[in-house]
N, C-alpha and C positions, 0 to 999 in steps of 0.2 A: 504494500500500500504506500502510493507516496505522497506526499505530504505541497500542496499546492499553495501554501500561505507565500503572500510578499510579503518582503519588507517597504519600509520608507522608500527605501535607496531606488529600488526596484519601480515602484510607485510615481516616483518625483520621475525618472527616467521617460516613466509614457505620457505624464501630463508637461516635461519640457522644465520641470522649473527646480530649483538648484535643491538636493536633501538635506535633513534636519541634522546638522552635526550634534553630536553629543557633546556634552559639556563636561569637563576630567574630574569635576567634582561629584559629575553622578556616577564612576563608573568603578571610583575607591571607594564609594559610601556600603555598607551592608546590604545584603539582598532584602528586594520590595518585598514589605509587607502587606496585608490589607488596607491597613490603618495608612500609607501612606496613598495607596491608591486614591483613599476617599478624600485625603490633604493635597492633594493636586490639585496646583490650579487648571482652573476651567478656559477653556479656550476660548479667546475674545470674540464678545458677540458684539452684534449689530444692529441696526432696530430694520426688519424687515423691511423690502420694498413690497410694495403691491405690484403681483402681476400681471393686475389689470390696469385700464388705464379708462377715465372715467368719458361716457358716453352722453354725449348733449346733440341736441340739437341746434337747427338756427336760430332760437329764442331765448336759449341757455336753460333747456327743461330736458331734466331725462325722462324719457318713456319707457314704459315698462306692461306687460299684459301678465294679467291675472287670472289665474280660471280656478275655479269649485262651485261641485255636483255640473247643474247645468248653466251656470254663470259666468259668462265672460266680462273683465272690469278692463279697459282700454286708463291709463292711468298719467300723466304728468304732475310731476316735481319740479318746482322753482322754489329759490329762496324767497321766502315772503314770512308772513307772523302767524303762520297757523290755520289759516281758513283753509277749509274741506268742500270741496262744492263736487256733488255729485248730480248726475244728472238734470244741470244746472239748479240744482237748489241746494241748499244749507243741509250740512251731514243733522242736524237736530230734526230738520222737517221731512227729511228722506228717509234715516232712520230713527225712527220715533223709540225706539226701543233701546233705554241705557244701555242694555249687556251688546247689542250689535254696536252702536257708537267705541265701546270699550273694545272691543276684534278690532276696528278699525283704527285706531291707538295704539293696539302695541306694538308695532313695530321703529314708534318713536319711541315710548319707555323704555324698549332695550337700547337703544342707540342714544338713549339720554339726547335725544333731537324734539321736545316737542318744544310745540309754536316755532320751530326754526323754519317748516317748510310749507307752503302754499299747495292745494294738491287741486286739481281738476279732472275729473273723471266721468266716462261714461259706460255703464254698468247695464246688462241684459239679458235674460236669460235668469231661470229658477224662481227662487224665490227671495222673500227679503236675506235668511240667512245665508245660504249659498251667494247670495251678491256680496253683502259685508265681509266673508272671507275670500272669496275673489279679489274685492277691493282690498282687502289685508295682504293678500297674496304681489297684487301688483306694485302697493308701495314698498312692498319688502323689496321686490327687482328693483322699482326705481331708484330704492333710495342707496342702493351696490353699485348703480349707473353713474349715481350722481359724488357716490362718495365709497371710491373700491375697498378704502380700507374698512368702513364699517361691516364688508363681510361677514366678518368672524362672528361678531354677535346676535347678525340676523341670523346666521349660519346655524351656531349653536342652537339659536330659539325653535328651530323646524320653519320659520317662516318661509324660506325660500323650496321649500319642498310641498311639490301641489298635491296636495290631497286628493288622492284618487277616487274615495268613496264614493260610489254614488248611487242609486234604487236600484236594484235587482230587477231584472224582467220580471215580467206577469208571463206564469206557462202554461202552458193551454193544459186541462183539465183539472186546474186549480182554478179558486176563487182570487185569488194576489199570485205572489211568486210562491209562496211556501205554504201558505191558508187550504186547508181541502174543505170542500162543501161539507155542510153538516150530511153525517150518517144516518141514513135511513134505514130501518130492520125491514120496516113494512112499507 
């Protein structure tokens, strides 16, 4: 059996760039322990780039599409102080319902962005709740479009992942998709 590990030296040779000499103080000192393993410093980090690069339009709005059950939310983002207008009216008089206005929020309480963004959307399809998280759904995209790094924490939230759920067919010799007609003896 042979043994396929490189070293440094080996390593530095395919990517071109010069290998790590060892230093004479490490190579008198006693053999590594565990304890020194975990006393190692740590190698110097960096503060991440995004590898995306943020997508606007001619207006300076990013767009983004939404979809849950059977609702599609057509969605833009600009900076402005927080008004929601859906299907040209007020997120309060379109959805009348706290808990749907609140779906429609949180994708700014994770990003600690609320009142930072103006949102404009036109929403179709389903019904009220299927629409508010469609519209949950597309501000999460837009708000990745507009600002790549806030990924992570839309990311973590599930926001950016479309929920696929949606009504089961109706199958012919049932009453719904799973429902059997009441039983008859006689």
């Amino acid at each position: 059996m042979s043994d396929n590990r490189q070293s440094l030296a080996d390593l530095a040779g395919l990517t071109n760039t010069p290998a790590p000499v060892a230093t004479p103080a490490a190579a008198t000192t006693a053999p590594a322990t565990g304890e020194d393993y975990v006393a190692a410093p740590a190698a110097p980090t960096h503060e991440p780039m995004p590898l995306r690069e943020q997508i606007l339009d001619q207006y300076g709005r990013a767009y983004a599409t939404g979809r849950r059950k059977d609702a599609v939310a057509r969605v833009w983002i600009k900076p402005g102080t927080g008004k929601i207008t859906i299907n040209g009216r007020d997120q309060e008089v379109y959805f009348a319902r706290p808990t749907l206005r609140l779906v429609i929020n949180q994708p700014f309480g994770v990003t600690e962005r609320d009142g930072a963004y103006d949102v404009v959307c036109t929403v179709k399809g389903g019904g009220l709740s299927g629409q508010a998280g469609a519209v949950k759904h597309g501000i999460s995209q837009a708000l990745t479009r507009f600002e790549p790094i806030l990924r992570a924490p839309v990311k973590a939230a599930g926001f950016l992942t479309r929920d696929s759920r949606t009504v089961e067919r109706k199958k012919y010799g049932r009453a719904k998709a799973r429902r059997s007609f009441q039983f008859s003896k006689r």
